[in-house]
SEBA-59151 format. One record per residue (C-alpha): x, y, z; residue in three letters. Coordinates in steps of 0.1 Angstrom, whole numbers, plus 5000, padded with zeros to 4 digits. Layout:
<pts>
PT, px, py, pz, aa
PT, X, Y, Z, ALA
...
</pts>
This chain:
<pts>
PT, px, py, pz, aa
PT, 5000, 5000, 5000, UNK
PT, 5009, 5035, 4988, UNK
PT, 5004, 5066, 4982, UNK
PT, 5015, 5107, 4978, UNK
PT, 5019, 5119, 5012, UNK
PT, 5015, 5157, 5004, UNK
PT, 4987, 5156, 4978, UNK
PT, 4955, 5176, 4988, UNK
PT, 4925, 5174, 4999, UNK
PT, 4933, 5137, 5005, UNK
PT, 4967, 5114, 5001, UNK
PT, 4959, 5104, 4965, UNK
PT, 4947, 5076, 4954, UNK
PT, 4919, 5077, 4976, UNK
PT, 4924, 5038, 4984, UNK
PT, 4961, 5038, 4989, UNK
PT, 4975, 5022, 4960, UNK
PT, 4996, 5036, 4935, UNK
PT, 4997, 5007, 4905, UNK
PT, 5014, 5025, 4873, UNK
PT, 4999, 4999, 4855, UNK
PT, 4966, 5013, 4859, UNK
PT, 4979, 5050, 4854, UNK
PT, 4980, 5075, 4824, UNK
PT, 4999, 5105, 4822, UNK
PT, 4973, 5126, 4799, UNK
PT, 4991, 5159, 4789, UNK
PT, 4967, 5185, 4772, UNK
PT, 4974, 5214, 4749, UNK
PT, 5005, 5198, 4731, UNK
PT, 5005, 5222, 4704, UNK
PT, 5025, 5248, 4694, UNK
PT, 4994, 5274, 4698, UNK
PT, 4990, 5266, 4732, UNK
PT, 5027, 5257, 4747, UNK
PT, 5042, 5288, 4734, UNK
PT, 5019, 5313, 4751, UNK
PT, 5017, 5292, 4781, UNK
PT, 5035, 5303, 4814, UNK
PT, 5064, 5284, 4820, UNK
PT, 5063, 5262, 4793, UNK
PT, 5101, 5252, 4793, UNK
PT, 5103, 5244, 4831, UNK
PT, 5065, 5220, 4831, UNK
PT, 5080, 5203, 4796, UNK
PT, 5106, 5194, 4812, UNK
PT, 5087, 5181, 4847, UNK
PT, 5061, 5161, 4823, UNK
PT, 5085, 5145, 4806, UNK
PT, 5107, 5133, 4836, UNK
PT, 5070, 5119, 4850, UNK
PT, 5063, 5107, 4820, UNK
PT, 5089, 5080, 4814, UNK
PT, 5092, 5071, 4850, UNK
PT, 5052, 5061, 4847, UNK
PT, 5061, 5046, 4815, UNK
PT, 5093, 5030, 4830, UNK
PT, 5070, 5017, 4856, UNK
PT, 5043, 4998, 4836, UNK
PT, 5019, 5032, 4828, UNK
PT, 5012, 5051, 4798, UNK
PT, 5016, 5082, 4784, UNK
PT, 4985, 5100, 4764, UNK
PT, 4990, 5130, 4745, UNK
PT, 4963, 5152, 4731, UNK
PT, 4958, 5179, 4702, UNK
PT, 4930, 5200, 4706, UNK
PT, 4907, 5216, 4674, UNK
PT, 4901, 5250, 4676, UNK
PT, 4913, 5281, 4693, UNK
PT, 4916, 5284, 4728, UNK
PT, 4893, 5313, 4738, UNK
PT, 4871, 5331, 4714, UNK
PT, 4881, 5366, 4731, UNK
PT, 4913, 5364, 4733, UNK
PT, 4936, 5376, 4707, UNK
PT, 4958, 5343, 4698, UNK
PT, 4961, 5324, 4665, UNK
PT, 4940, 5293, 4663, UNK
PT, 4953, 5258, 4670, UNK
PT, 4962, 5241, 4638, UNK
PT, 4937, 5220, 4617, UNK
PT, 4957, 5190, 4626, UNK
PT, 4980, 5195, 4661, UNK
PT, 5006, 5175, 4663, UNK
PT, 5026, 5171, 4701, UNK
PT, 5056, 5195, 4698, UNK
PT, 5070, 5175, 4736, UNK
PT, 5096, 5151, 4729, UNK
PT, 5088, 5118, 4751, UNK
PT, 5076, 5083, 4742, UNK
PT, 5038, 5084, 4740, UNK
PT, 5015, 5050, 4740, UNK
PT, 4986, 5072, 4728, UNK
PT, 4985, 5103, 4704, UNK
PT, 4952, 5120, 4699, UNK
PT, 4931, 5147, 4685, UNK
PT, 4906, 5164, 4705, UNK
PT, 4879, 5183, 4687, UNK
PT, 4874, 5208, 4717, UNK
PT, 4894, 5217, 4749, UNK
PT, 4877, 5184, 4769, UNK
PT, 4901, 5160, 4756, UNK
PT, 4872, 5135, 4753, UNK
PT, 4850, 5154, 4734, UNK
PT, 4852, 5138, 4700, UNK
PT, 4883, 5114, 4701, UNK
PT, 4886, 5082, 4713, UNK
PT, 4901, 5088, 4743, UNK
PT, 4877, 5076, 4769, UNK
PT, 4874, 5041, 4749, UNK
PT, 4915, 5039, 4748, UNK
PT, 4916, 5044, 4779, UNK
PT, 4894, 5018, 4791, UNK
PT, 4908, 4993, 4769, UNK
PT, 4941, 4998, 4782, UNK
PT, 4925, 4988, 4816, UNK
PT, 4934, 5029, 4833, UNK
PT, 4916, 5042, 4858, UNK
PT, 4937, 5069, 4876, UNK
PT, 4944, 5101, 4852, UNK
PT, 4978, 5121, 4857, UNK
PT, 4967, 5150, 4842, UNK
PT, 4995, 5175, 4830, UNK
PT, 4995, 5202, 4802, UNK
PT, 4996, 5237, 4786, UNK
PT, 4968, 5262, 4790, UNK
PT, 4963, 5244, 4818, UNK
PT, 4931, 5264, 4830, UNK
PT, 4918, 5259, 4798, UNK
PT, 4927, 5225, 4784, UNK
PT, 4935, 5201, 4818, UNK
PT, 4907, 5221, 4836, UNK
PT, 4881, 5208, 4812, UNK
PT, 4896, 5175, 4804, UNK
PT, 4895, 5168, 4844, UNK
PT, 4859, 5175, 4849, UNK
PT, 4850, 5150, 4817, UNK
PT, 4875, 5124, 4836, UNK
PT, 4860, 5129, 4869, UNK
PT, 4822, 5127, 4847, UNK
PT, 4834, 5093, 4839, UNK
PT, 4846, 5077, 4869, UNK
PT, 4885, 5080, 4864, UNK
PT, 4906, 5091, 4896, UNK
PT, 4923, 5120, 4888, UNK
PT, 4959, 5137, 4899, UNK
PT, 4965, 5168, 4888, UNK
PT, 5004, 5177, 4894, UNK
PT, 5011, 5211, 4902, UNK
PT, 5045, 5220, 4891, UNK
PT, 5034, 5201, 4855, UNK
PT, 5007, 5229, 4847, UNK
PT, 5015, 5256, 4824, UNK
PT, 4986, 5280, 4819, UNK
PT, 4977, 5310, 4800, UNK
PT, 4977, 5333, 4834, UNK
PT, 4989, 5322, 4868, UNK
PT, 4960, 5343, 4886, UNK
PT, 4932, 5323, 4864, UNK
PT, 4956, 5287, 4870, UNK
PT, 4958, 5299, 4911, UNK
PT, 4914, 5297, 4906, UNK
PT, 4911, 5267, 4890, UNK
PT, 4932, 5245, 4909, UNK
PT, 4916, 5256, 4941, UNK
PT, 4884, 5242, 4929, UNK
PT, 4899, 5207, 4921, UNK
PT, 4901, 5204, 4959, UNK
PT, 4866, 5219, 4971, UNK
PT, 4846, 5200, 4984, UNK
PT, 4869, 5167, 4995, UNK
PT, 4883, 5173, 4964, UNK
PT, 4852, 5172, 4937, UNK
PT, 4873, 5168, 4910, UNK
PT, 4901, 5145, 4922, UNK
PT, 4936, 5157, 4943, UNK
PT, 4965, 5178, 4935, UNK
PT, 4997, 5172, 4941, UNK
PT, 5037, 5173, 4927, UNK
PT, 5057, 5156, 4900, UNK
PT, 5083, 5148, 4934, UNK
PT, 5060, 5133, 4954, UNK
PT, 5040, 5114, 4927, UNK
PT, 5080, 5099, 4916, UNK
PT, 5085, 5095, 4957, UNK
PT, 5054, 5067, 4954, UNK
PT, 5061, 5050, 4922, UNK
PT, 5094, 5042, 4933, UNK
PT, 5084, 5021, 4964, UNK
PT, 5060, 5005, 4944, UNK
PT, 5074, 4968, 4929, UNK
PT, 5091, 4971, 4896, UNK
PT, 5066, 4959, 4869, UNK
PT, 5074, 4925, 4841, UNK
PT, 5085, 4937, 4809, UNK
PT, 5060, 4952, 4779, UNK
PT, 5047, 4925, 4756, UNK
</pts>
């Protein structure tokens, strides 16, 4: 039995055990429209892709998503391009499109997902409040429990970012927990080491 010791509102997962092999990193907003205007773009690429191969390296997956369409009608950025493509370099199980900023809104990520037997949702990404914000709330809709990892969340505007992850945890955390990349990588590695990929 493990799990994070400093997440919030609750030491994530909620029944103590912290099995990559049912785990997805999910990083949202992997295009160049959205990582280039996100805050701190360099410093979470890096931090996602360090989680993302020890997950891997552990027996979990790595799911990356393109999202359709601009990011906010008001604001004055270039739409995302007709066909995103991840601009992160890190080995990826699962590349998808998104045709809106819920990353299961027309793709088949919810069916992947499930048919790669994942339950628990690390949820990093680039216009964070935006893209991970939304794709939580559709994760949480359908039953998956969800990490989001603070120091791996780039967003458009750190006062918007400060809002919406204070209403992950609201309520006994409604949404799921937040926590770090450190503290996720602290419980993975007293976790047994998994058999090799078929």
């Amino acid at each position: 039995m493990a799990h994070l010791r400093d997440s919030a509102p609750y030491p994530w997962p909620y029944d103590g055990i912290v099995d990559a092999r049912r785990m997805a990193v999910v990083v949202t907003g992997a295009q160049p429209a959205w990582i280039d205007r996100s805050q701190d773009a360099a410093a979470v690429t890096e931090v996602i892709t360090t989680v993302a191969e020890a997950v891997r390296a552990a027996g979990g997956h790595v799911v990356v998503i393109g999202h359709l369409g601009g990011p906010f009608p008001h604001r004055v950025l270039p739409p995302a391009p007709s066909a995103p493509e991840a601009t992160i370099t890190m080995t990826s199980d699962v590349q998808l499109v998104a045709h809106g900023l819920n990353g299961f809104f027309g793709s088949p990520l919810d069916a992947t997902l499930r048919r790669l037997g994942i339950d628990r949702l690390v949820l990093t990404g680039f216009g964070a409040e935006a893209t991970l914000d939304t794709t939580l709330r559709g994760a949480n809709d359908r039953g998956y429990e969800c990490l989001v990892l603070t120091d791996a969340y780039a967003p458009f505007d750190h006062d918007t970012a400060k809002h919406a992850l204070s209403s992950v945890t609201m309520s006994g955390g409604i949404f799921g927990a937040i926590g770090t990349s450190a503290d996720l990588l602290s419980a993975l590695s007293t976790e047994p080491t998994p058999s090799p990929r078929s």
